[in-house]
C-alpha positions as CSV (number, residue, x, y, z in Angstrom):
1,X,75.4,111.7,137.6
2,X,79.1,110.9,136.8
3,X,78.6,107.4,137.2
4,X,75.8,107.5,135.2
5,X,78.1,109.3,132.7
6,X,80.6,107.1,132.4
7,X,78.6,104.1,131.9
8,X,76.9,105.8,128.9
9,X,80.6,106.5,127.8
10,X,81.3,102.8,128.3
11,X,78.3,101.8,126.8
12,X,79.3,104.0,123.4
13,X,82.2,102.8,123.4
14,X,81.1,99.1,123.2
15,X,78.8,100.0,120.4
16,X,81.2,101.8,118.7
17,X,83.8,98.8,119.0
18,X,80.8,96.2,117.8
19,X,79.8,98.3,114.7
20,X,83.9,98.8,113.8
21,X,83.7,94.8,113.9
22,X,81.1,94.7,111.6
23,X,82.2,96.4,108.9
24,X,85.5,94.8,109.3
25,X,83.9,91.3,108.6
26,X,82.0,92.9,105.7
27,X,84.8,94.2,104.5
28,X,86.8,90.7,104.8
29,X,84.0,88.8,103.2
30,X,83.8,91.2,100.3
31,X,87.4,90.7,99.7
32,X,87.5,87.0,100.2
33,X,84.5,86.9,97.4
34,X,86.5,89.5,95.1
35,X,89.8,87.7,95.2
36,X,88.1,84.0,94.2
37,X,86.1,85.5,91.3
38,X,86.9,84.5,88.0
39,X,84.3,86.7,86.1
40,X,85.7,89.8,84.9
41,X,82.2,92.5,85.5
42,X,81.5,90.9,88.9
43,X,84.9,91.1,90.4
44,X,85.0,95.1,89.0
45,X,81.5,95.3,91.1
46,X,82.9,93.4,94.0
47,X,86.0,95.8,93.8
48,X,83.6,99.1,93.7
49,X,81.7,97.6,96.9
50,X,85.1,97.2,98.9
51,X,86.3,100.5,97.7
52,X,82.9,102.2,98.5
53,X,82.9,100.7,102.5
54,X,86.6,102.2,102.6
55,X,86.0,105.5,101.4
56,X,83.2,106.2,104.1
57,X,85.8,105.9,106.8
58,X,87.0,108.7,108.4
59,X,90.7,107.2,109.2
60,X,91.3,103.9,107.7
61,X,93.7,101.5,110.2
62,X,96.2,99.7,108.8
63,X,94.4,96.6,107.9
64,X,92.0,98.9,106.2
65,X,94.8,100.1,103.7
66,X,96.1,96.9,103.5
67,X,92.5,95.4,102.0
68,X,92.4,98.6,99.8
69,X,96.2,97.9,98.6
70,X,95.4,94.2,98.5
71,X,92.5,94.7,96.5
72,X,94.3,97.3,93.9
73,X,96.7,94.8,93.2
74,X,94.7,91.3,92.5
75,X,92.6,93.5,90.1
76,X,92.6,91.9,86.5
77,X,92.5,95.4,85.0
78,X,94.3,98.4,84.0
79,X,97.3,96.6,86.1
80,X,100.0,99.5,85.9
81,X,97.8,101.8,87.3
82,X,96.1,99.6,89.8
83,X,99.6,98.5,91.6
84,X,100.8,102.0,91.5
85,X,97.8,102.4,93.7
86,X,98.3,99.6,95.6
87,X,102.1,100.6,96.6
88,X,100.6,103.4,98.0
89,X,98.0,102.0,99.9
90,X,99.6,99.4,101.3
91,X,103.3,101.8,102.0
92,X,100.5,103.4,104.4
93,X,99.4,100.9,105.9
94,X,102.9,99.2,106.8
95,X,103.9,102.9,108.2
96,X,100.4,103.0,110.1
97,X,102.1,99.7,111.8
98,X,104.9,98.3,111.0
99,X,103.8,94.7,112.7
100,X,101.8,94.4,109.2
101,X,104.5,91.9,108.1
102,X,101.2,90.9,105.0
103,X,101.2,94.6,103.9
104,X,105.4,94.9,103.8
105,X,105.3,91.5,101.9
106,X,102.9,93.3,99.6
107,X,105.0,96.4,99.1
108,X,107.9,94.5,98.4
109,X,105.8,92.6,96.1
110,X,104.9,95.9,94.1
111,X,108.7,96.8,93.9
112,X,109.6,93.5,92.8
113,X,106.8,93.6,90.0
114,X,108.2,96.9,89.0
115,X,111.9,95.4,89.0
116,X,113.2,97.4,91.7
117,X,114.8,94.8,93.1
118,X,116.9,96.7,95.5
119,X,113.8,98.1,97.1
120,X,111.8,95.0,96.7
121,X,114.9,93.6,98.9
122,X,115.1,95.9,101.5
123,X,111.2,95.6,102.1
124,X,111.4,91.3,101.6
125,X,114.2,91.7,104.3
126,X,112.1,93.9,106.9
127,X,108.9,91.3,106.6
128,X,109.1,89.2,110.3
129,X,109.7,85.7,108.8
130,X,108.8,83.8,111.6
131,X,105.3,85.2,111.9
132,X,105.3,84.6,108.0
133,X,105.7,81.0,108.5
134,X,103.2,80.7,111.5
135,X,100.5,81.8,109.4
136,X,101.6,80.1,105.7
137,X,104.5,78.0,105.8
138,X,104.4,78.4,102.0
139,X,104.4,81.7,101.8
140,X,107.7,81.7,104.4
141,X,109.6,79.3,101.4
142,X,108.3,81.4,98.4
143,X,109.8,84.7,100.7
144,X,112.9,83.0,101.1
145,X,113.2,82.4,96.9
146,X,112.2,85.6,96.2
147,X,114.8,87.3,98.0
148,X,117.5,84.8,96.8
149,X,116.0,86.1,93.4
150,X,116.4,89.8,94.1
151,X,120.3,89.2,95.2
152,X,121.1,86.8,92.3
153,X,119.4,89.8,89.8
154,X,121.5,92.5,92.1
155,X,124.4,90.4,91.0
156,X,124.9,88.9,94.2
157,X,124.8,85.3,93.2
158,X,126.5,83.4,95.6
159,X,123.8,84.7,98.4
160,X,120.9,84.2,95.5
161,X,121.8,80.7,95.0
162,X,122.6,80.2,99.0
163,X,119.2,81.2,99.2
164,X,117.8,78.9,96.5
165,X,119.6,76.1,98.3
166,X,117.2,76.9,101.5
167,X,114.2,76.5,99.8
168,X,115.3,73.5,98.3
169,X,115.6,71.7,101.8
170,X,112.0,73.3,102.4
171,X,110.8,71.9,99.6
172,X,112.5,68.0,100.5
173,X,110.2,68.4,103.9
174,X,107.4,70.0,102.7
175,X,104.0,68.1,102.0
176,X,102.9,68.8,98.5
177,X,100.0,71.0,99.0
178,X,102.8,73.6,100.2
179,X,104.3,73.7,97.4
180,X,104.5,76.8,95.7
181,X,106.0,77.4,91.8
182,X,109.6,77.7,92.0
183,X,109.3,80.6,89.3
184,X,112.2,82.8,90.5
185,X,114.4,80.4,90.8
186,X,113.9,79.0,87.8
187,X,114.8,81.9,86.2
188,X,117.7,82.5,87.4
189,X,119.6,79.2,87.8
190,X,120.7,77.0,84.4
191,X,119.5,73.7,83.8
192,X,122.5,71.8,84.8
193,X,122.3,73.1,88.2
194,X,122.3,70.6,90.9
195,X,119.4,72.6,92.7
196,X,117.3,72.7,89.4
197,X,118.0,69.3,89.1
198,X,117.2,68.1,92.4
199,X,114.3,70.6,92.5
200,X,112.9,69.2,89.1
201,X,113.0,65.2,90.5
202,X,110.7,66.5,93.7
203,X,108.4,69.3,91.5
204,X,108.2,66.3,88.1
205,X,105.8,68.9,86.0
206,X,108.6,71.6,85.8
207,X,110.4,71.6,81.8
């Protein structure tokens, strides 16, 4: 009988484990659809579909949160509220595990949109860069402008504009599909500076 009990616990298990699979590709799929729709009433329907698979579970993992977060903050809509609501999703899920280096990007994200920069910072710092770059070089280059942009807003300039220097080099190296909009750096840099100008002669569409 105990064997016979423990291969129906083993058994469970394996269905349990195969049905937590399943949702999780639904769950992916519905997001992957949600975030490349361009009509405003079906991405609001897609949203209500990802939020309704969510709700049903008892204790959402981290990559879970980090879909509900993701999908607060790409909504079109009501933004204010929806990224306060996505900074708290996705603060959970980085404290569920803090190997989510995605959902700490994210939460630095929110603080940066909120121009907490000091916050945004500390969060940018704590994302595991070379894990970043394994899985989107681009994404690794844009991290390393946007926390050149939170020290050069923070006043430290020197480190923002060491920073900007980096991505230039990147950018030198970098096939043009990985090329991301220098926005940031932009921003914060004059016209006349050597990285602009350099940066300008690789990326020609830039004013």
């Amino acid at each position: 009988m105990k064997s016979s009990s423990n291969s129906l616990f083993v058994y469970l298990d394996i269905v349990i484990n195969l049905m937590h699979q399943a949702y999780k590709k639904i769950l992916l799929s519905k997001y992957e659809d949600f975030e490349l729709e361009d009509k405003p009433e079906r991405k609001i329907s897609l949203r209500f579909e990802i939020f309704e698979i969510l709700e049903q579970l008892e204790k959402p993992d981290s990559d879970d949160l980090h879909i509900w977060g993701l999908t607060y903050y790409m909504s079109d809509d009501d933004k204010e509220h929806h990224k306060k609501l996505a900074l708290e999703k996705l603060l959970r899920a980085y404290e569920l595990d803090a190997s989510n280096f995605l959902a700490c990007l994210y939460v630095a994200h929110c603080f940066h949109d909120k121009g907490e920069f000091e916050i945004a910072l500390e969060y940018y710092e704590q994302v595991s860069q070379e894990r970043l770059k394994e899985f989107q070089v681009w994404r690794y280059v844009k991290l390393l402008e946007q926390i050149g942009f939170c020290n050069y807003k923070l006043g430290n300039r020197a480190v923002g504009r060491k920073q900007f220097q980096e991505v230039l080099e990147w950018y030198k190296k970098l096939p043009e599909e990985d090329f991301a909009v220098p926005a940031e750096m932009m921003e914060c840099l004059p016209d006349n500076d050597k990285i602009v100008i350099e940066m300008k002669e690789i990326e020609n569409y830039l004013p």
